[in-house]
C-alpha positions in Angstrom: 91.0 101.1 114.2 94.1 103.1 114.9 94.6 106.4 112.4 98.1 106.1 111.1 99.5 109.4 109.4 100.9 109.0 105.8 102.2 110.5 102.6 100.0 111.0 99.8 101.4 109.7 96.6 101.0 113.3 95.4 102.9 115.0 98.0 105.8 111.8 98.4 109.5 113.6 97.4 112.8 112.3 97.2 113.4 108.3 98.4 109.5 108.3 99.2 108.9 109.5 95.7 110.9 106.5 94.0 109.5 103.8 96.4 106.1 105.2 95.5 106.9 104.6 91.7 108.5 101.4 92.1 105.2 100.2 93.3 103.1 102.1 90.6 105.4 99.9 88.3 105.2 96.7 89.5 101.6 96.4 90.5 100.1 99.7 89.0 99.2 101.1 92.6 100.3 102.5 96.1 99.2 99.5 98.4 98.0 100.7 102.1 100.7 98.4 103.2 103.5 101.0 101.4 101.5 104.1 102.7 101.8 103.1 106.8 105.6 103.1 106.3 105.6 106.7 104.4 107.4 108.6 107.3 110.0 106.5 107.1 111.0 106.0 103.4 114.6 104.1 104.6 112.6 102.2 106.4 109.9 101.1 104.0 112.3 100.1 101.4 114.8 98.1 103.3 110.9 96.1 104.3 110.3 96.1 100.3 113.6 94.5 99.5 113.6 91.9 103.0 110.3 90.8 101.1 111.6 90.5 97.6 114.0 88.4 99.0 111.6 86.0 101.2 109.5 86.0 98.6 111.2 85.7 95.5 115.1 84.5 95.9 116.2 81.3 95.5 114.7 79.3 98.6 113.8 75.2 98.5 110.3 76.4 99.3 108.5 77.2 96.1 106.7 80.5 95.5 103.0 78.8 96.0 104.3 77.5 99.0 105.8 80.6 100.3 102.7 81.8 99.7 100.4 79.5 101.8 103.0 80.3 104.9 102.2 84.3 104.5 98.3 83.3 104.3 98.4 80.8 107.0 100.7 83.6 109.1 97.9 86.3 108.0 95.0 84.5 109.2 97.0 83.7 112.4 97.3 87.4 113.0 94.0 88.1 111.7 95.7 90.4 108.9 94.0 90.6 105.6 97.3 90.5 104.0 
């Protein structure tokens, strides 16, 4: 398993410090998958809001479905997200 530097939630300022609370708000945590993009807080939340929009703009594939491709693509990559 590779070791992947991040920002604690503690220590996150600035942009990192609002993504951080964004996600304390919406599911009342900082997930793992937030941390390994700390370094780069630009980064991590134009990958938030690509997301929000796959996953929750108007599409004709319904959210259940959506979510079946991102298991299905998961297991592919043998990802437990």
């Amino acid at each position: 398993m590779a070791y992947i530097e991040t920002v604690d939630p503690d220590d996150a300022e600035g942009v990192l410090a609002r993504e951080y609370e964004k996600a304390v708000k919406a599911t009342g945590k900082v997930a793992n998958i937030r941390r390994l993009m700390s370094l780069n807080p630009e980064s991590m939340r134009s990958s938030m809001r690509i997301y929000g929009s796959i996953m929750f703009a108007e599409s004709p594939l319904t959210r259940a479905q959506r979510e079946m491709v991102a298991v299905v693509v998961s297991k592919a990559n043998d990802c437990h997200y």
